[in-house]
C-alpha positions in Angstrom: -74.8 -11.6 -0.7 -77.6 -14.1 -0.9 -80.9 -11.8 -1.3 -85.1 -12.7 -0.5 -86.4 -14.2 -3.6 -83.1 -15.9 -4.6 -82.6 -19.6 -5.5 -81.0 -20.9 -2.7 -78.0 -22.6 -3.3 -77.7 -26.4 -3.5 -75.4 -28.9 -2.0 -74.5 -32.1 -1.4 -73.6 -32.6 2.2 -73.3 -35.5 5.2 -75.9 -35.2 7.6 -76.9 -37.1 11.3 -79.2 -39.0 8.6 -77.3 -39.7 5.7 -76.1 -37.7 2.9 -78.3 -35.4 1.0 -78.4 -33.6 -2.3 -80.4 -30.5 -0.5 -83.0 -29.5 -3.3 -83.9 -33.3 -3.4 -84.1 -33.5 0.0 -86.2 -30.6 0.1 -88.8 -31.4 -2.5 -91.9 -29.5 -2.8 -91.7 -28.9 1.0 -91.6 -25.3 2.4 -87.8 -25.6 4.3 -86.4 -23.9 7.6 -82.4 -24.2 7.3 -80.9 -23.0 10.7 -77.4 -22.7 11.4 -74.6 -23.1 14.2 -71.0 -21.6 14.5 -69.8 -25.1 16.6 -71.3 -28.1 18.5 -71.6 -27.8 22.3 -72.2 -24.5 22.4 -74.7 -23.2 25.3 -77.3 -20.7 23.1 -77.2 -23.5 20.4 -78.0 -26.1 22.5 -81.4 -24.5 23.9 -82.1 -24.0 20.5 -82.0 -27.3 18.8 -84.2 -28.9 21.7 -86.5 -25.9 21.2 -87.1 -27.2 17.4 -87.0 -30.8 18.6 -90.0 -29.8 20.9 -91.7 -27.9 18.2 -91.1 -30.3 15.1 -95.0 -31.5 15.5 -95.7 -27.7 14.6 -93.5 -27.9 11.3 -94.7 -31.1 10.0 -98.3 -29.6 10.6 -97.5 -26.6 8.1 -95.5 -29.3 5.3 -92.0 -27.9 6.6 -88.9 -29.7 6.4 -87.0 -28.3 9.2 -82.7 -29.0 8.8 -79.4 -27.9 10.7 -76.2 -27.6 10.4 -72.8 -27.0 12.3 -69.6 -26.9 11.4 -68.1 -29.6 13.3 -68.8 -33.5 12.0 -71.1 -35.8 11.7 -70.1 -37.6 14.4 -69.5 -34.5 17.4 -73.2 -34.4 16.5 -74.3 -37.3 17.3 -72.5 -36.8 20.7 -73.8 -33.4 21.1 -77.4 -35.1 20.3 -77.1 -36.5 23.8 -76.1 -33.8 25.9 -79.3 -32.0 24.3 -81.6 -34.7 25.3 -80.4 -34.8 28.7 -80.2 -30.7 29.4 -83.5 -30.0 27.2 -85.8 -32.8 27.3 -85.6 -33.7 23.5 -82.8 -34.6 21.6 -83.1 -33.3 17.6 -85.5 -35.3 15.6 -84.4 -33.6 11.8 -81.0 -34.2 10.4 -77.7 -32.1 11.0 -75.6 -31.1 8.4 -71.7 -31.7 9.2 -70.4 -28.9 7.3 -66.4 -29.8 8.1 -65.6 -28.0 5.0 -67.4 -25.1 5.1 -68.7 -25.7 1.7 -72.3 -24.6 3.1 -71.5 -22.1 5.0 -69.7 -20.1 2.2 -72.5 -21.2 -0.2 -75.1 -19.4 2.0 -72.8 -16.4 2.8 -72.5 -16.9 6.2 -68.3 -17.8 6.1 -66.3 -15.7 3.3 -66.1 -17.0 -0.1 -62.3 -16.9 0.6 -62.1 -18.9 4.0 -59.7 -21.4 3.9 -59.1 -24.7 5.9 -61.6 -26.8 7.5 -63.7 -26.9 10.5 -60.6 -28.2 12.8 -59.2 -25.8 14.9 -61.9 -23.3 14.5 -63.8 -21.8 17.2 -66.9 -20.9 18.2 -65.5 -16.9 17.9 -63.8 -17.3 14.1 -67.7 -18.7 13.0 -69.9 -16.5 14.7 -71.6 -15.3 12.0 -72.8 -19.0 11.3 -75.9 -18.3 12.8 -78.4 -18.1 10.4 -81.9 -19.3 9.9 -83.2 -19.6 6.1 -86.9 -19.9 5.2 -86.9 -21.5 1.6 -90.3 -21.7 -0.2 -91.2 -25.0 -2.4 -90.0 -23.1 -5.5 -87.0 -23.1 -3.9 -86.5 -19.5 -3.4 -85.4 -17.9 0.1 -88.2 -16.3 1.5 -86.5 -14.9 4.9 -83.3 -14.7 6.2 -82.3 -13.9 10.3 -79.0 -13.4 11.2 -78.3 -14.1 15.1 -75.8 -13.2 17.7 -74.3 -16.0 19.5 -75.1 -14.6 23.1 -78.8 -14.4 21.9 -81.4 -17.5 21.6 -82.9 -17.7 18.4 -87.7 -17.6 19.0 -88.9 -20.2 17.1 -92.5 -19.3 17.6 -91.5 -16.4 15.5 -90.4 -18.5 13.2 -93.7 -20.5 12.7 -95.7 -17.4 12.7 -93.8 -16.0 10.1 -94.3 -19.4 7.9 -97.9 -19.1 9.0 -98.1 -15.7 7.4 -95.7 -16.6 4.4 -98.1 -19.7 3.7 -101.2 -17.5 4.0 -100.0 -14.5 1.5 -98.8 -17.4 -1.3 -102.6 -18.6 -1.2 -104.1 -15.1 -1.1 -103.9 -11.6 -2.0 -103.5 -10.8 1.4 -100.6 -9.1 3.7 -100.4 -9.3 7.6 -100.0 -6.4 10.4 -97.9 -6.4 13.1 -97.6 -8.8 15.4 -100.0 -10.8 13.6 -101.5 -14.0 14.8 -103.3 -17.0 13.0 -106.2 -16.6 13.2 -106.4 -12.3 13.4 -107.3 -10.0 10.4 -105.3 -9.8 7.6 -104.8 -6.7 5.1 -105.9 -6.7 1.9 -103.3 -6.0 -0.9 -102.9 -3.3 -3.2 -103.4 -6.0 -6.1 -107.1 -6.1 -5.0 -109.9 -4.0 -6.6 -112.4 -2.6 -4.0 -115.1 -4.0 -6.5 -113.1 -7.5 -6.0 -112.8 -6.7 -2.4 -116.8 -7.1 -2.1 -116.4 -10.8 -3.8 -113.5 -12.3 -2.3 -113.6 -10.1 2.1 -117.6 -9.6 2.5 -117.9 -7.2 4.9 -114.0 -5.7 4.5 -113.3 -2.2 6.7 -111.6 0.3 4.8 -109.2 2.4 7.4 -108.0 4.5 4.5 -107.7 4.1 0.8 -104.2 2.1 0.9 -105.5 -0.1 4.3 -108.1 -2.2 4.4 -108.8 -5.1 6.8 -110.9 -8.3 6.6 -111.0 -11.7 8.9 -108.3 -14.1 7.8 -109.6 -16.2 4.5 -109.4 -19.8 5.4 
């Protein structure tokens, strides 16, 4: 199984906008791969206007944001409508048509040994093609979520979770629960308290191993 801190897999693939050779098409760009067991599902559908609606938030943090379903190219593009009408936004980032379940067995989410194609599938025999993938510019996977298909996937999670990922590569700096941008962070392990003094003025120390200070910027 595909672990945190892997290289994620790369592919060459058809998409809504063309095809793509997924590490070029990703860059140096900080990547959210989500995944769907079929087109013109219900859940699914929610979900890919949600990101539509929230793509402004991605391209603010420098992140590419990419599905994929295994159904074609083309059931996509039908599907895109359908979204526009029932959620206000039809998707505005490209959708990989993963007829041969190449990806999907790449990324672990389909059995290495699955055979066939994407015809005559249904939503039941892919359900566990429900992933989301957070890759970092290095190209290593930084989070993986595995959903069921009865429940909608919270993209604001998402971006605060890239929010806090994007914040702890630039510092030496962890985040609480539930945190916020914006809200204290924790200061690592890796930090002296003599450093501490230099880098978090005014830091708290709650006990030896937990110290807080206001977010860097």
């Amino acid at each position: 199984m595909l672990q945190l801190n892997d290289i994620a897999p790369n592919f060459t693939a058809e998409t809504t906008e063309g095809k793509i050779n997924f590490h070029q098409w990703a860059g140096d760009s900080w990547v959210v791969l989500f995944s769907h067991p079929k087109d013109f599902t219900p859940v699914c559908t929610t979900e890919l206007g949600r990101v539509a609606q929230l793509k402004p938030e991605f391209d603010k943090r420098g992140v590419k944001v990419i599905g994929l379903s295994v159904d074609p190219v083309e059931n996509h593009s039908k599907w895109s409508a359908d979204i526009a009408e029932t959620q206000g936004m039809a998707p505005n980032y490209p959708m990989i048509g993963d007829t041969d379940l190449n990806v999907s067995k790449l990324y672990h989410m389909l059995p290495a040994d699955t055979s066939g194609s994407s015809e005559g599938r249904t939503p039941a025999n892919n359900a566990t093609v429900r992933n989301v993938f957070i890759i970092g510019p290095d190209k290593r996977i930084k989070l993986i979520l595995v959903y069921p298909m009865t429940t909608g996937r919270n993209f604001d999670e998402i971006i605060r979770v890239i929010d806090s990922m994007q914040l702890t590569a630039k510092h030496k700096v962890a985040t609480p629960a539930d945190w916020k941008n914006g809200q204290d962070i924790i200061i690592t392990g890796a930090v002296s308290d003599d450093e501490a003094k230099t880098l978090f003025p005014g830091y708290k120390t709650l006990k030896p191993y937990l110290r807080t200070a206001p977010q860097p910027k």
